[in-house]
N, CA, C and O atoms as CSV, one atom per row, in Angstrom:
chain,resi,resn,atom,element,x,y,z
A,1,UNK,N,N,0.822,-1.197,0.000
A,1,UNK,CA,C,0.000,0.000,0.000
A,1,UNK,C,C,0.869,1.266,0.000
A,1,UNK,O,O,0.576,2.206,-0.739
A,2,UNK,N,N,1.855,1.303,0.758
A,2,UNK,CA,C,2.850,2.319,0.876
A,2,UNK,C,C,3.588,2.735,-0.619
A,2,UNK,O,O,4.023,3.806,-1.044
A,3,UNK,N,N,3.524,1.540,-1.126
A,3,UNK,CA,C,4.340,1.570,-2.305
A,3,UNK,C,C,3.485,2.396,-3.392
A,3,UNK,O,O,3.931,3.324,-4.065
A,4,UNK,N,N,2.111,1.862,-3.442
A,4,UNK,CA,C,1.452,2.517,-4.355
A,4,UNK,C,C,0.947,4.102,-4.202
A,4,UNK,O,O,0.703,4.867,-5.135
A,5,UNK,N,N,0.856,4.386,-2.780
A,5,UNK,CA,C,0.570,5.302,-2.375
A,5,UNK,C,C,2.100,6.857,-2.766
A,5,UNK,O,O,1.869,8.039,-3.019
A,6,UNK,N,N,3.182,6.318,-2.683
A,6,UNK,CA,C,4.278,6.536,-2.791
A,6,UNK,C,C,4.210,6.735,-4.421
A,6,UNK,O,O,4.173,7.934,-4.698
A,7,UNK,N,N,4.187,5.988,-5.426
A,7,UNK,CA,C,3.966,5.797,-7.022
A,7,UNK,C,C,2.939,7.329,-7.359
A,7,UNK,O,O,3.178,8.145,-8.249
A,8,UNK,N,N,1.846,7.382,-6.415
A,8,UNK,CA,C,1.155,7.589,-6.774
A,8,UNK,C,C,1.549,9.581,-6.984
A,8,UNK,O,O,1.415,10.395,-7.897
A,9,UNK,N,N,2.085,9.619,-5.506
A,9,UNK,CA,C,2.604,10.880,-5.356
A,9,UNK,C,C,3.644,11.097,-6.235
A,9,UNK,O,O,3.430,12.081,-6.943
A,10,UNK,N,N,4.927,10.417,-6.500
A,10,UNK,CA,C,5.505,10.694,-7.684
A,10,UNK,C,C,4.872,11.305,-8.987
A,10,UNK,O,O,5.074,12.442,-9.412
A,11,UNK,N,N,3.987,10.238,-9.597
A,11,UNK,CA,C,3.520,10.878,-10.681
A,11,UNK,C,C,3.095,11.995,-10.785
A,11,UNK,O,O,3.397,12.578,-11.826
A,12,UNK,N,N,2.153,12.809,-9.670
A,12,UNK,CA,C,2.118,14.090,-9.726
A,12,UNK,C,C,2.726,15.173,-8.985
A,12,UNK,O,O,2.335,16.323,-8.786
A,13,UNK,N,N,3.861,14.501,-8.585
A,13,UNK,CA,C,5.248,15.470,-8.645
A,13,UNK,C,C,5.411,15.809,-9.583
A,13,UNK,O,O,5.295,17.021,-9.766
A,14,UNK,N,N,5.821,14.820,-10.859
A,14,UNK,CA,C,6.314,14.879,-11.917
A,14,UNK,C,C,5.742,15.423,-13.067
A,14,UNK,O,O,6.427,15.869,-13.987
A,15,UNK,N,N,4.328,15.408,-13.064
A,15,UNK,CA,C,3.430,16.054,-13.958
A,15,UNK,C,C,3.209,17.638,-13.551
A,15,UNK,O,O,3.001,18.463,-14.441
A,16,UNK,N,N,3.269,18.044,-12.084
A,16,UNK,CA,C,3.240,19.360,-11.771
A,16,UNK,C,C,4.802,20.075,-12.045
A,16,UNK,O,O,4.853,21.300,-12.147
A,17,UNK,N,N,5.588,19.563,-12.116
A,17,UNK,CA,C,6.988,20.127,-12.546
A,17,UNK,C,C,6.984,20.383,-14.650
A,17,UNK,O,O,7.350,21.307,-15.376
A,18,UNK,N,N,6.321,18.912,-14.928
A,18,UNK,CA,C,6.434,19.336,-16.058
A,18,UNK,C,C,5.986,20.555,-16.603
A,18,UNK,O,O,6.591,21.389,-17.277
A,19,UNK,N,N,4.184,20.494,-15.975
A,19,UNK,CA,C,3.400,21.916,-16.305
A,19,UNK,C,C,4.076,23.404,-15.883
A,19,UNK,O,O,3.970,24.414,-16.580
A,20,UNK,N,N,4.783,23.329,-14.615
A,20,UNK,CA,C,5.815,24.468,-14.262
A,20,UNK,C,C,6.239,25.047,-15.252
A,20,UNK,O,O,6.089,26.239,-15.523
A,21,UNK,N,N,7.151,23.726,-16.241
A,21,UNK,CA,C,8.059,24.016,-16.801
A,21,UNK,C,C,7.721,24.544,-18.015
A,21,UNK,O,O,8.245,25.507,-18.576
A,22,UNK,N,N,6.962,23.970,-18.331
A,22,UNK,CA,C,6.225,24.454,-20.203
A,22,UNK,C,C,5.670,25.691,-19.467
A,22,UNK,O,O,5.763,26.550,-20.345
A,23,UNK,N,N,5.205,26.230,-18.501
A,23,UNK,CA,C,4.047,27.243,-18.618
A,23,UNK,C,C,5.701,28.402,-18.688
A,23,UNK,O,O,5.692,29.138,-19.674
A,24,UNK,N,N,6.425,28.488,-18.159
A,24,UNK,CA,C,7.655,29.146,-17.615
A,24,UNK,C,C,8.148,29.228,-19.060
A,24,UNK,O,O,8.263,30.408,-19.390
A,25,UNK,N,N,8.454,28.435,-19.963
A,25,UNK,CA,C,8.935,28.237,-21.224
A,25,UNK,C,C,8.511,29.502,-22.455
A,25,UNK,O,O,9.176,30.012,-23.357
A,26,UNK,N,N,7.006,29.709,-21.961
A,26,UNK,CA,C,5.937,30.169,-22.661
A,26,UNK,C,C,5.801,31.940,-21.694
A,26,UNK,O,O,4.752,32.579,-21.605
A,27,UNK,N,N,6.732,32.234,-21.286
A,27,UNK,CA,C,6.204,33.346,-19.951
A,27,UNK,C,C,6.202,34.551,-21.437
A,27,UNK,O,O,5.221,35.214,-21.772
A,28,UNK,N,N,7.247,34.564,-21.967
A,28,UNK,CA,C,7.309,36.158,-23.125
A,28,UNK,C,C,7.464,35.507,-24.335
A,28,UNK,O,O,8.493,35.507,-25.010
A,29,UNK,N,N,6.329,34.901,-24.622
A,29,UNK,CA,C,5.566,34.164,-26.072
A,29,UNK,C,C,5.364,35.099,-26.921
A,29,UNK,O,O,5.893,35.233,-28.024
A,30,UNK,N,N,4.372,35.941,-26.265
A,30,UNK,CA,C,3.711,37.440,-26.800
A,30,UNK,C,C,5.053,38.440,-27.437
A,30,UNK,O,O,5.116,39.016,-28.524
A,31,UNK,N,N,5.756,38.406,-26.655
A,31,UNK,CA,C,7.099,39.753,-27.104
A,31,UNK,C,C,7.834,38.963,-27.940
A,31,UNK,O,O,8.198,39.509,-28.981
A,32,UNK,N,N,8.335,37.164,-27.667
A,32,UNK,CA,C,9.167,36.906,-28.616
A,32,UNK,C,C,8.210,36.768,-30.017
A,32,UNK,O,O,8.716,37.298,-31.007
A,33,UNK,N,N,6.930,36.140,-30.212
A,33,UNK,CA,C,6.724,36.408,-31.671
A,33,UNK,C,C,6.406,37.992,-32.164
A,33,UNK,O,O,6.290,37.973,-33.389
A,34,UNK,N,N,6.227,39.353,-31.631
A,34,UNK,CA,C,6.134,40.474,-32.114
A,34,UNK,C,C,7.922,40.579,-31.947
A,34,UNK,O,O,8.264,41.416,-32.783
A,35,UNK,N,N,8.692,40.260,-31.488
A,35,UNK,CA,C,10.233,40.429,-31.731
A,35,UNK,C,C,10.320,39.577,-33.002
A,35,UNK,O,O,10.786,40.199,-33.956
A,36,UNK,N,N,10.069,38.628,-33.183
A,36,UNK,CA,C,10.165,37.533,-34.753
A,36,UNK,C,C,9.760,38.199,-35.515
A,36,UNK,O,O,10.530,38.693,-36.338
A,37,UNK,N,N,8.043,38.550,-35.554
A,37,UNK,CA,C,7.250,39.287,-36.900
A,37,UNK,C,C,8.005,40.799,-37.249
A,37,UNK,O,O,7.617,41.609,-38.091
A,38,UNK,N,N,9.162,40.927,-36.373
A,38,UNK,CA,C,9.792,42.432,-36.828
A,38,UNK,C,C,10.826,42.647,-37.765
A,38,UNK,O,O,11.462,43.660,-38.055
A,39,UNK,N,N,10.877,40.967,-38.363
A,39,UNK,CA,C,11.961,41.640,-39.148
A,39,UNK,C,C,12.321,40.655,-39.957
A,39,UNK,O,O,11.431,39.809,-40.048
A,40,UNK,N,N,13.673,40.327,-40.848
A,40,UNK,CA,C,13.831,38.854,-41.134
A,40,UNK,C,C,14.061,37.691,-40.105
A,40,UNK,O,O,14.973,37.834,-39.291
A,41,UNK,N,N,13.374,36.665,-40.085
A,41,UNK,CA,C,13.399,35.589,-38.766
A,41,UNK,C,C,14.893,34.795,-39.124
A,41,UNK,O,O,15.084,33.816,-38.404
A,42,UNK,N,N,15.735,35.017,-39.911
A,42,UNK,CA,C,16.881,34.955,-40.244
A,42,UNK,C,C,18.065,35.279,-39.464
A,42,UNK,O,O,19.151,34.739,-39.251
A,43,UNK,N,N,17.353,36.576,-39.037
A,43,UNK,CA,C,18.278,37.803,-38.689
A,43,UNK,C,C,17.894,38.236,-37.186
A,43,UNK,O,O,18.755,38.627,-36.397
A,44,UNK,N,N,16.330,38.119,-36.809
A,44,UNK,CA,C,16.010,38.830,-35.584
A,44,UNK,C,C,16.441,37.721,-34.680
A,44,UNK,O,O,16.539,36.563,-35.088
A,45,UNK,N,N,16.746,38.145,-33.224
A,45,UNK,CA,C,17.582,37.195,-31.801
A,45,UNK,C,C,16.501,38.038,-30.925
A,45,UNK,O,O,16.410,39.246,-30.707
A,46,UNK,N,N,15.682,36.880,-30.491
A,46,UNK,CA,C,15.029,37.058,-29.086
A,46,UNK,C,C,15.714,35.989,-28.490
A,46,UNK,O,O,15.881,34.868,-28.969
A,47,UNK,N,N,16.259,36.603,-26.953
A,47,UNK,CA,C,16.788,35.602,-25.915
A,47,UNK,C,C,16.353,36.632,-24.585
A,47,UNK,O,O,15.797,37.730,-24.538
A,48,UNK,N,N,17.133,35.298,-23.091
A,48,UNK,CA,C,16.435,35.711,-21.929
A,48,UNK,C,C,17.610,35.887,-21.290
A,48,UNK,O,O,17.632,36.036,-20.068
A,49,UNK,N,N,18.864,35.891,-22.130
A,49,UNK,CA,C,20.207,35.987,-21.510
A,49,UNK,C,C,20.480,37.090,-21.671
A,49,UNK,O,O,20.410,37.642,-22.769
A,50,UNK,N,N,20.943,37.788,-20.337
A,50,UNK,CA,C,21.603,38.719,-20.089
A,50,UNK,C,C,23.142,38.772,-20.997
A,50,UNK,O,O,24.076,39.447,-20.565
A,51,UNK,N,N,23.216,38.256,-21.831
A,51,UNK,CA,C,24.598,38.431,-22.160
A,51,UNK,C,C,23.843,38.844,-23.395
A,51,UNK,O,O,24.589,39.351,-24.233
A,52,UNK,N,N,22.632,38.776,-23.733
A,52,UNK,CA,C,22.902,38.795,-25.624
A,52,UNK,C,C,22.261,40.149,-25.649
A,52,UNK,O,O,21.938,40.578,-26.757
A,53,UNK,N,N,21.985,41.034,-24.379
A,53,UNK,CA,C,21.684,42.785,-24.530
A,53,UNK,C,C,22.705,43.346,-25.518
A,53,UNK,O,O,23.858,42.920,-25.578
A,54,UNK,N,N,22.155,44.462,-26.399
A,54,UNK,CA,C,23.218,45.455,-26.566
A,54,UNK,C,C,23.444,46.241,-25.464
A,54,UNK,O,O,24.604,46.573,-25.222
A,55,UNK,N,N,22.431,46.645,-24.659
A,55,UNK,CA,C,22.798,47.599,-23.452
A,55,UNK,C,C,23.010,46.572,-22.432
A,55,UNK,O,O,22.554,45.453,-22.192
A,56,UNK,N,N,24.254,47.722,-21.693
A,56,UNK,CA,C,24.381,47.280,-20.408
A,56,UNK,C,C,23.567,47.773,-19.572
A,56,UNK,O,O,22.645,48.503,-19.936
A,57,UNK,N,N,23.807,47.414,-18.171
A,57,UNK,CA,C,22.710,47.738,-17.752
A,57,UNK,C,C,22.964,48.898,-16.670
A,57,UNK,O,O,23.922,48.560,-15.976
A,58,UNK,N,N,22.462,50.117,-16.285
A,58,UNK,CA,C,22.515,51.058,-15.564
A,58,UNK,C,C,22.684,51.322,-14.700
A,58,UNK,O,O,23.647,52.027,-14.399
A,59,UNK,N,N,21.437,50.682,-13.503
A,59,UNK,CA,C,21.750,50.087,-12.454
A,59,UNK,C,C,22.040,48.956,-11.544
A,59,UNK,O,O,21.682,47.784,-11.664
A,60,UNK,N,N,22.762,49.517,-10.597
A,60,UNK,CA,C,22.893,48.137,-10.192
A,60,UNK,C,C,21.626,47.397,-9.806
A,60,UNK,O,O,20.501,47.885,-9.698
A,61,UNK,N,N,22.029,46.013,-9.597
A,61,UNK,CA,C,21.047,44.919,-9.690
A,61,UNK,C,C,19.841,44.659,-10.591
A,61,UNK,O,O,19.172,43.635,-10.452
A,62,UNK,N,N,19.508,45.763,-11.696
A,62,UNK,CA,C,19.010,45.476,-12.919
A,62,UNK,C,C,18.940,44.056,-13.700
A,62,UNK,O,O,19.986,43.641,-14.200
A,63,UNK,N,N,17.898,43.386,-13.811
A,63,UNK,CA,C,18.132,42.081,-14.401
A,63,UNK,C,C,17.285,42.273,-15.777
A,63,UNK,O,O,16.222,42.870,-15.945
A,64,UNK,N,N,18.369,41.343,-17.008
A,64,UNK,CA,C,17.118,41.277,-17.991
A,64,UNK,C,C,16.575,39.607,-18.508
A,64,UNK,O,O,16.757,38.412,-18.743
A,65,UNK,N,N,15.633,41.030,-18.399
A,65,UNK,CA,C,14.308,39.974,-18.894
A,65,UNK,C,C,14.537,39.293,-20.027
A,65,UNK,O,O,14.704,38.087,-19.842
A,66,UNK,N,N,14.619,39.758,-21.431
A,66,UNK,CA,C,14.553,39.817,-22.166
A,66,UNK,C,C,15.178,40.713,-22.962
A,66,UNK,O,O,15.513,41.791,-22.471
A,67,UNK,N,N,15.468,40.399,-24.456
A,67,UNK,CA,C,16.093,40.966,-25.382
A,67,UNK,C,C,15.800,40.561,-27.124
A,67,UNK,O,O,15.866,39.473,-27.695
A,68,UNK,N,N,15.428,42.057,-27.691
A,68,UNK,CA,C,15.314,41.654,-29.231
A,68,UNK,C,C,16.145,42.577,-29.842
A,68,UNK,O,O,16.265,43.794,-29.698
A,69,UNK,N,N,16.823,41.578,-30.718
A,69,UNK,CA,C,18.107,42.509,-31.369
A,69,UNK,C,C,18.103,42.314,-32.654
A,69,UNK,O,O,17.595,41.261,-33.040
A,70,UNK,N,N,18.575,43.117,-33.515
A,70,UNK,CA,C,18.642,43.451,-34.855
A,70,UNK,C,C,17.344,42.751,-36.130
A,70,UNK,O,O,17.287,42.010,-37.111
A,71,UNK,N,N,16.219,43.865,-34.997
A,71,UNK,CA,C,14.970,43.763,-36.006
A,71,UNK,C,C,14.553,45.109,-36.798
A,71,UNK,O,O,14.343,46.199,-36.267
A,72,UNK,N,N,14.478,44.817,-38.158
A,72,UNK,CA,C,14.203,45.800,-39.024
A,72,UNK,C,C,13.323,46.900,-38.854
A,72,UNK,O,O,13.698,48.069,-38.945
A,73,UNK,N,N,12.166,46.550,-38.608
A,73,UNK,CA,C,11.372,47.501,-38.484
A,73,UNK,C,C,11.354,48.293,-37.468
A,73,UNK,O,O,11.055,47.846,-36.361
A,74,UNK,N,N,11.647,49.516,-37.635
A,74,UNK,CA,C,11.510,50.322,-36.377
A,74,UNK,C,C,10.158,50.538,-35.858
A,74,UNK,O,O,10.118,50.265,-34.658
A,75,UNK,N,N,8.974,50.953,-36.360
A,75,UNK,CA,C,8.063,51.132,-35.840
A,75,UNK,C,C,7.662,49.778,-34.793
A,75,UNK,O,O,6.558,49.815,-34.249
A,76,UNK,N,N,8.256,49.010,-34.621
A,76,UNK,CA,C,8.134,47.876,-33.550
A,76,UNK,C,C,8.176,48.231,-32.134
A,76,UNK,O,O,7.570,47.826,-31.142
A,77,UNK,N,N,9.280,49.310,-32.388
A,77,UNK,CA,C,10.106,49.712,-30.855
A,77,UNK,C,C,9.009,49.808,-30.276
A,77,UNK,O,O,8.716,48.616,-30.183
A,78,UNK,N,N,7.955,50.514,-29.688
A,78,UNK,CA,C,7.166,50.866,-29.176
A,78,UNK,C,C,6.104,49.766,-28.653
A,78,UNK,O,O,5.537,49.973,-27.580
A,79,UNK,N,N,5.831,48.604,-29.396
A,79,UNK,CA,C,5.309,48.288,-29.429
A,79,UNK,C,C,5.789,46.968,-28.095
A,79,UNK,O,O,5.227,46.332,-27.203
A,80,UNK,N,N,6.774,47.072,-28.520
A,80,UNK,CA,C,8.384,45.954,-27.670
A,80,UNK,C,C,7.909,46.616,-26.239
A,80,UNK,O,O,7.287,46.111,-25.304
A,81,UNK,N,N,8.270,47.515,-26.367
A,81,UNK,CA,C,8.399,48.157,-24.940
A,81,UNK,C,C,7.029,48.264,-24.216
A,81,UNK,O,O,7.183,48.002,-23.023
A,82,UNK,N,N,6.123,48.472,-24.436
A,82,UNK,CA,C,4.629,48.170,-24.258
A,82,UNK,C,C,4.937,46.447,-23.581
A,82,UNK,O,O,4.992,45.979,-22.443
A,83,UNK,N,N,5.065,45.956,-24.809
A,83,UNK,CA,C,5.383,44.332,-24.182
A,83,UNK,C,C,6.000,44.160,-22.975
A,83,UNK,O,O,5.302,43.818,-22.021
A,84,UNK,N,N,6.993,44.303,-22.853
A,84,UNK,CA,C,7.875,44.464,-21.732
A,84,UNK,C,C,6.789,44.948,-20.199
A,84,UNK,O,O,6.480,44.267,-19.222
A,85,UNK,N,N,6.498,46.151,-20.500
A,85,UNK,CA,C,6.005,46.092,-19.146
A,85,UNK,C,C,4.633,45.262,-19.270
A,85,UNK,O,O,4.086,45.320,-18.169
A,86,UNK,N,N,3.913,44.562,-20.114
A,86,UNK,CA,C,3.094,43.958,-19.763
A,86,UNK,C,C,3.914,42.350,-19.269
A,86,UNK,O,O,3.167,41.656,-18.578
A,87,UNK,N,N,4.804,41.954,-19.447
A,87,UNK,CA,C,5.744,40.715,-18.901
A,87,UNK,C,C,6.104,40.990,-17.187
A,87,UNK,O,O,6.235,40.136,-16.310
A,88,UNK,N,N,6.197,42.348,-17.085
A,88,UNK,CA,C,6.377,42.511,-15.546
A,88,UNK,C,C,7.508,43.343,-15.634
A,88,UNK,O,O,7.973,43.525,-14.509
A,89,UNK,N,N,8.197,43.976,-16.602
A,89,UNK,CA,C,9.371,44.757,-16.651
A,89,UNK,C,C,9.255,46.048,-16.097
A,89,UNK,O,O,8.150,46.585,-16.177
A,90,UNK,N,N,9.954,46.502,-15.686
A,90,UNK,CA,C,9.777,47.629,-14.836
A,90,UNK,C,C,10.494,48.934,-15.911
A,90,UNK,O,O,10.181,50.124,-15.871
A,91,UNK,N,N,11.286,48.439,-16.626
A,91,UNK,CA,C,11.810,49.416,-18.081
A,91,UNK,C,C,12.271,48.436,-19.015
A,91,UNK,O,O,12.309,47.224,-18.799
A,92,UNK,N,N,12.711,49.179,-20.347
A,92,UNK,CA,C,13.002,48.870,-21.671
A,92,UNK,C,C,13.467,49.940,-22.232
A,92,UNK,O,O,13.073,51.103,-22.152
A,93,UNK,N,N,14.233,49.531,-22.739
A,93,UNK,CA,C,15.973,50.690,-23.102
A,93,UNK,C,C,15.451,50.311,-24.890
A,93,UNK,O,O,15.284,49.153,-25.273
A,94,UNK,N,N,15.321,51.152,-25.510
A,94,UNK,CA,C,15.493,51.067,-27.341
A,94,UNK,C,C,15.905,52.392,-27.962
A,94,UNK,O,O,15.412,52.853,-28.992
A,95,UNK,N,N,16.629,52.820,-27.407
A,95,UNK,CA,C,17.268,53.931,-28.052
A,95,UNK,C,C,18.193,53.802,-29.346
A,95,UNK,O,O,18.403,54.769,-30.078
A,96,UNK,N,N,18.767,52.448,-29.589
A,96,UNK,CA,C,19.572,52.664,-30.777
A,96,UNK,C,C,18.623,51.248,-31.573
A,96,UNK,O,O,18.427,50.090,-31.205
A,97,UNK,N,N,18.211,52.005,-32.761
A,97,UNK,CA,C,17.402,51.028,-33.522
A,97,UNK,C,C,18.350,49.928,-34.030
A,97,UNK,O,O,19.455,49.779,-34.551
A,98,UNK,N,N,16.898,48.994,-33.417
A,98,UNK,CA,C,16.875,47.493,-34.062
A,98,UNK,C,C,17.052,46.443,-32.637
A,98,UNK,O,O,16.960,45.222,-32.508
A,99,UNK,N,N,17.358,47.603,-31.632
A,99,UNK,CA,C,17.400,46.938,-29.971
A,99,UNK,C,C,16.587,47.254,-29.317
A,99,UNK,O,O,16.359,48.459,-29.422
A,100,UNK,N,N,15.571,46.404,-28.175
A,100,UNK,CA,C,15.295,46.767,-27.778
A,100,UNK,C,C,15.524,45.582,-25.984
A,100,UNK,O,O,15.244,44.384,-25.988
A,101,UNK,N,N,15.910,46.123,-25.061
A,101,UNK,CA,C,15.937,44.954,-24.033
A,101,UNK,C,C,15.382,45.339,-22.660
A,101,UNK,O,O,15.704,46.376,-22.081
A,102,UNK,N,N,14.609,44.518,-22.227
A,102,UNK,CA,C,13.393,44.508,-21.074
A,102,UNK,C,C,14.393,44.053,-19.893
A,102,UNK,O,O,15.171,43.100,-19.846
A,103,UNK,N,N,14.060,45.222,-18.809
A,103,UNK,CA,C,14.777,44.939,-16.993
A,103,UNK,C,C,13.895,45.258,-16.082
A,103,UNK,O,O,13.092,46.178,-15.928
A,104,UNK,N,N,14.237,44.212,-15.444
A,104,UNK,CA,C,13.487,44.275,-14.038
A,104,UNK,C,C,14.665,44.311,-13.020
A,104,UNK,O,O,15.656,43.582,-12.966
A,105,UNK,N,N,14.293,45.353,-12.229
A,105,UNK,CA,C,15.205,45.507,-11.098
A,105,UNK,C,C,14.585,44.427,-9.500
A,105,UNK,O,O,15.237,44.441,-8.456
């Protein structure tokens, strides 16, 4: 009985980690496909690494969120940054076109 009872809890360990994980996967869905539709999908880089910003970051303990880099269309910018604070960003730096990257402090 222990055993099955034990089995039983595993499995939805394991099924609640999975769902964690896909929902977490999916958090800036919205910003990375309006970062994709901006430009050639060839060419445009949405990532969640702090290393692939063009900007550094200002202040201290600033973290980023997010980053879309070398997308064509400028009239996007705005639209990026809108995104951003709807993800939970507290700012978004796009001053030199074709960048734009989301921080949360």
């Amino acid at each position: 009985m222990r055993v099955r009872n034990l089995l039983a809890l595993s499995v939805v360990l394991l099924l609640s980690v999975g769902a964690a994980t896909g929902s977490a996967a999916h958090k800036f869905a919205a910003s990375q496909q309006l970062c994709l539709s901006s430009g050639d999908p060839n060419v445009v880089a949405f990532s969640t690494k702090a290393s692939s910003s063009f900007y550094g970051a200002l202040f201290k303990g600033e973290k980023v969120l997010w980053t879309c880099n070398r997308f064509s269309n400028s009239a996007a910018a705005p639209a990026l940054v809108q995104s951003c604070l709807g993800d939970g960003g507290q700012s978004a730096r796009s001053d030199a076109p074709g960048f734009v990257t989301c921080w949360k402090n």
